[in-house]
N, C-alpha and C positions, 0 to 999 in steps of 0.2 A: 611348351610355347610361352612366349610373354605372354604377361595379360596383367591389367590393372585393377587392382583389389580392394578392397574396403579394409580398412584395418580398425575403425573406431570413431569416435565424434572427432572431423576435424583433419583425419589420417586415411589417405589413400597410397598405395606402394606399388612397385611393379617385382612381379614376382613371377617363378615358371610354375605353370600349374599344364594338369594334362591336358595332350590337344582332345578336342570332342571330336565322339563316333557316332556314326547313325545307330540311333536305338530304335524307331520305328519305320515302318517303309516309307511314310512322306517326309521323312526328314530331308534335307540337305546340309551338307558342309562347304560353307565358302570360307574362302582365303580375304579377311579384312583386307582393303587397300585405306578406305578412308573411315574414321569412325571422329566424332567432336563429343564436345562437354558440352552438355544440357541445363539448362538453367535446372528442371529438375533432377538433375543430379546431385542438386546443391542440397536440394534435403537429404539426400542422404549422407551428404558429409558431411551435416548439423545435424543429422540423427533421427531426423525425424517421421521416419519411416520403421515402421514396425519390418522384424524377421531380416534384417541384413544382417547376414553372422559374418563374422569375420572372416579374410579371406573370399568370400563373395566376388565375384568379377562384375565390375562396373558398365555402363555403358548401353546404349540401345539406340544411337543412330551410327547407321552404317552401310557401305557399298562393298561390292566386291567379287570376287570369281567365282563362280561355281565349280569346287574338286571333287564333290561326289555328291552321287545323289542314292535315298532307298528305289527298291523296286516299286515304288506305288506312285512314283515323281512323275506326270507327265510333261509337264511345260517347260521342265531345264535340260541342260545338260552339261557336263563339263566343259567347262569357256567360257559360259555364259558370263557378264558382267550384269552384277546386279543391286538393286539397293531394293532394305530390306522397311517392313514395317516396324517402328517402334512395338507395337501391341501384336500379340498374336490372337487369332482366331481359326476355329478349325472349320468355318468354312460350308456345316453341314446341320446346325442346331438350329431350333426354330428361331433363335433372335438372328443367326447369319443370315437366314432363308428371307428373315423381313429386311435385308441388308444395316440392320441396327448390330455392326461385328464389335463396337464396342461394350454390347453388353453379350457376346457371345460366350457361352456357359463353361467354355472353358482360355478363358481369357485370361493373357498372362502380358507381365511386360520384360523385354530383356535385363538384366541386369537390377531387377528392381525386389529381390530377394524373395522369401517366402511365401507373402502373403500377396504376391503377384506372380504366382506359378514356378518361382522357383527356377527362372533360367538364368543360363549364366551369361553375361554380358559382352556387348562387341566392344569392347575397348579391349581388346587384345588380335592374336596373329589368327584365330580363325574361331569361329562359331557355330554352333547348331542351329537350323529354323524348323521347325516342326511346322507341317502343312505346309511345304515349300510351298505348292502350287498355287496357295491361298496367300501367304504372307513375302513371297517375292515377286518383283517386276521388273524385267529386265531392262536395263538401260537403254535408250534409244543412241544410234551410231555419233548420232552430233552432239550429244552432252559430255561434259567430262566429268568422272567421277564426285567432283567435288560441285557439279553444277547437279546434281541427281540425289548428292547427300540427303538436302533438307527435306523432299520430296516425302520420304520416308515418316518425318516427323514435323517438325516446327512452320513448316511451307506449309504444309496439310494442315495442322492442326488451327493455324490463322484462316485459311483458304474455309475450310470447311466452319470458321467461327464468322466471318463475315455472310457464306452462303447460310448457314442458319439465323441469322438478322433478316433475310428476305431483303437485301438491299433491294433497292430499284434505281436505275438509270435517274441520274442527276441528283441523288440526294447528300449529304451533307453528313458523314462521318467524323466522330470523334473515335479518337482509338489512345487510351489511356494507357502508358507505359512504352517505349521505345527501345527496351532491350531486343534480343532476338526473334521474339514471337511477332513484336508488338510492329516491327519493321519490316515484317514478311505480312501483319496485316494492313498497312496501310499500302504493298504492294497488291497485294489480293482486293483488296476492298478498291484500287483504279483500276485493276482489270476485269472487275466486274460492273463495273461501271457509277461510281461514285464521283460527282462533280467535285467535290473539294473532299480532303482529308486534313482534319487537324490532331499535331499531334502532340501529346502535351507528358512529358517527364522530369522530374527533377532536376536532371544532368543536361546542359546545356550542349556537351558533343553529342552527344545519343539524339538532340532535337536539331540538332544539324545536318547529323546525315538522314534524322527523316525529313527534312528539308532538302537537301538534294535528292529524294526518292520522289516530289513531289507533292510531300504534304506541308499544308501553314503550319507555323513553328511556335509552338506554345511551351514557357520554359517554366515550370510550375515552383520551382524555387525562387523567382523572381518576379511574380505574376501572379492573381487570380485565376488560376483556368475558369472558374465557373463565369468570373465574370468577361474571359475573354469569350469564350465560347457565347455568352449572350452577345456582347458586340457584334460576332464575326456573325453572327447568325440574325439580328434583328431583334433579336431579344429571346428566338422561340425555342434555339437548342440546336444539338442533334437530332436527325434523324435515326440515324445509328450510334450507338458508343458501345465500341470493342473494349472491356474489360482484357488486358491481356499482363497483368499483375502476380493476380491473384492475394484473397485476404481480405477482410470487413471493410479495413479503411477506404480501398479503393472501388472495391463494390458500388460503397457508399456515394463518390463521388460520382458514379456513372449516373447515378438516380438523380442526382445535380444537374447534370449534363443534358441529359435527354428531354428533346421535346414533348409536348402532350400526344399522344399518339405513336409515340416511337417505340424505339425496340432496343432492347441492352444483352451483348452475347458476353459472358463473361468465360476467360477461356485459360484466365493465371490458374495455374497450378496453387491450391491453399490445403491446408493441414487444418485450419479452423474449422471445428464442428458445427459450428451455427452461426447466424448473422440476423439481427436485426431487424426485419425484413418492413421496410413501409407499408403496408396492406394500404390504410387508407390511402394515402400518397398514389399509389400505384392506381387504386380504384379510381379514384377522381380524376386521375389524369390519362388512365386506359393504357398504361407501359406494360408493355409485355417483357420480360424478363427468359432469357435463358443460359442454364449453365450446363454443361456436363463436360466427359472424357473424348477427347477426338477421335471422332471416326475415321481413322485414317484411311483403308481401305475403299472407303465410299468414293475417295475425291483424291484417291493418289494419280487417277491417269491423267486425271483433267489439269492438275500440276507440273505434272512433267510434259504435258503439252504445251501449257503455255508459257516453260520454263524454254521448252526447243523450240519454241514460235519468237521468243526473243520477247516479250509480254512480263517477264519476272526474271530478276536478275539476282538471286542467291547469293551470289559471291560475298557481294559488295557488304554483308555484315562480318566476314571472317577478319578480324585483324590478328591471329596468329596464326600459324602453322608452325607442330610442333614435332618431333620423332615423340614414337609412343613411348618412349625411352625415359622422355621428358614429362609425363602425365603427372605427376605431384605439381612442377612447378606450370601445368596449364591447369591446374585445380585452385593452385595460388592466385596467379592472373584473374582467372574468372569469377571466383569469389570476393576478392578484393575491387570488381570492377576497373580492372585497368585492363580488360581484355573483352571486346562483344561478343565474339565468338571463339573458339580456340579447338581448332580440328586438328588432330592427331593421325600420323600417319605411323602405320607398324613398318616392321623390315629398314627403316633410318633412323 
């Protein structure tokens, strides 16, 4: 089969590697229909992930058919249309049982090499899932694949960073970064109910169309965020500020942001070991901080509900589609930012 591969710092290829077999009873094989580029894919094609050998197949958001399933599969069957979890979890370990599946003990991510289980990625013509019945959900009749994609990963992992903020009805979000994460949480963060969204990124397109998604448009190349955010707010902050970056600098700025009493979910992907951390800061002004890995599983169905309720509209960040044919030059696009999002379709 095709499949898109890791070749080095900088080089990904498309190359035929074998198709995947069930090796366990809960596995499933589905046939890719839609799979995108991840912002964190990008570390790995700057390298900065430990255990991607060469050759390695890329990728871990994705939809698709169910062609087989093990003997231990109960919830699929062949036909099934489905989109999968970035992360896998098996579903049965004491951190599953406390539905904490992203620290579940045997936790791996698609395409994300050794030192994350070793699977190999959906950016090619079909894939393994291990614990189908944990780590697949079948698409509902009125989404189209490419409305279910994000569901799986970037939907979820915004969705479930604003619900760990504890928003409350009518408060006042800041959400730092407007690439793909940061667009999906200032969607998630109005349909949970936040009066205002402001949202504040370098690039001036990117604060546009979170402007047309409804949030105030903060262009931080051209502007103080810290001190528009005092303006727009009375001087007091956010309530919320979504970290959705990742990395010291931007951390830092969330700490700027937020009111006394507020909350900051930091949800960018960073490779930094450490950060600075204000203690006093934080004490005197009672900020509660949190970061970790998306629990995607927690909070995939509530996404794909209010994705078929018409409540969150996915699409609107995709500006390419490309044949998986083409995946070098939608690793170009996405990495050079002249591309938000760039979903790859196999079999064209």
């Amino acid at each position: 089969m095709k499949a898109v591969t890791y070749r080095g710092v900088g080089q990904v290829a498309i190359e035929d590697v074998p198709e995947p077999k069930i090796q366990h009873s809960g596995d499933a094989i589905v046939r890719v229909t839609r799979c995108a580029i991840c912002g964190s894919d990008l570390h790995i094609y700057h390298g900065h992930i430990p255990g991607m050998v060469p050759g390695s197949v890329c990728g871990h958001e994705f939809t698709g058919v169910v062609e087989e399933v093990g003997p231990g599969v109960q919830a699929f069957r062949k036909g099934d249309r489905v989109v999968g979890t970035f992360h896998t979890a098996c579903g049965h370990c004491p951190m599953c049982r406390k539905g904490a599946y992203n620290q579940c003990r045997e936790y791996g991510v698609f395409g994300y090499g050794v030192a994350f289980g070793n699977l190999p990625g959906s950016q090619a013509e079909f894939i393994r899932v291990p614990y189908a019945d944990v780590n697949l959900r079948v698409i509902p009749r009125e989404l189209s694949d490419e409305k279910a994609l994000f569901c799986g990963d970037i939907l979820t992992t915004a969705y479930g960073a604003v619900r760990n903020a504890q928003l409350q009805p009518g408060e006042t979000v800041a959400v730092i970064g407007c690439g793909p994460v940061g667009l999906m949480a200032i969607q998630s963060a109005l349909a949970q109910g936040a009066a205002r969204v402001l949202a504040i990124d370098l690039l001036r397109d990117r604060v546009e169309l979170a402007e047309r998604l409804g949030a105030v448009p903060i262009v931080a190349s051209e502007t103080n965020p810290v001190a528009q955010v005092n303006k727009l707010t009375g001087g007091l902050g956010a309530d919320v500020v979504i970290e959705a970056v990742g990395g010291p600098r931007t951390v830092a700025l969330a700490f700027e942001l937020v009111r006394g009493g507020g909350r900051i979910s930091a949800v960018g992907v960073t490779t930094a070991e450490s950060f600075p951390f204000p203690l006093a800061t934080s004490l005197t002004r009672d900020i509660s901080f949190r970061i970790g890995l998306a629990n995607i599983h927690r909070d995939i169905d509530a996404t794909l509900a209010l994705v078929a309720g018409g409540r969150i509209d996915p699409e609107v960040i995709i500006s390419h589609r490309l044949p998986l044919a083409e995946a070098v030059e939608g690793y170009r696009l996405f990495d050079s930012r002249e591309a938000t999002k760039v979903v790859l379709i196999p079999g064209e």
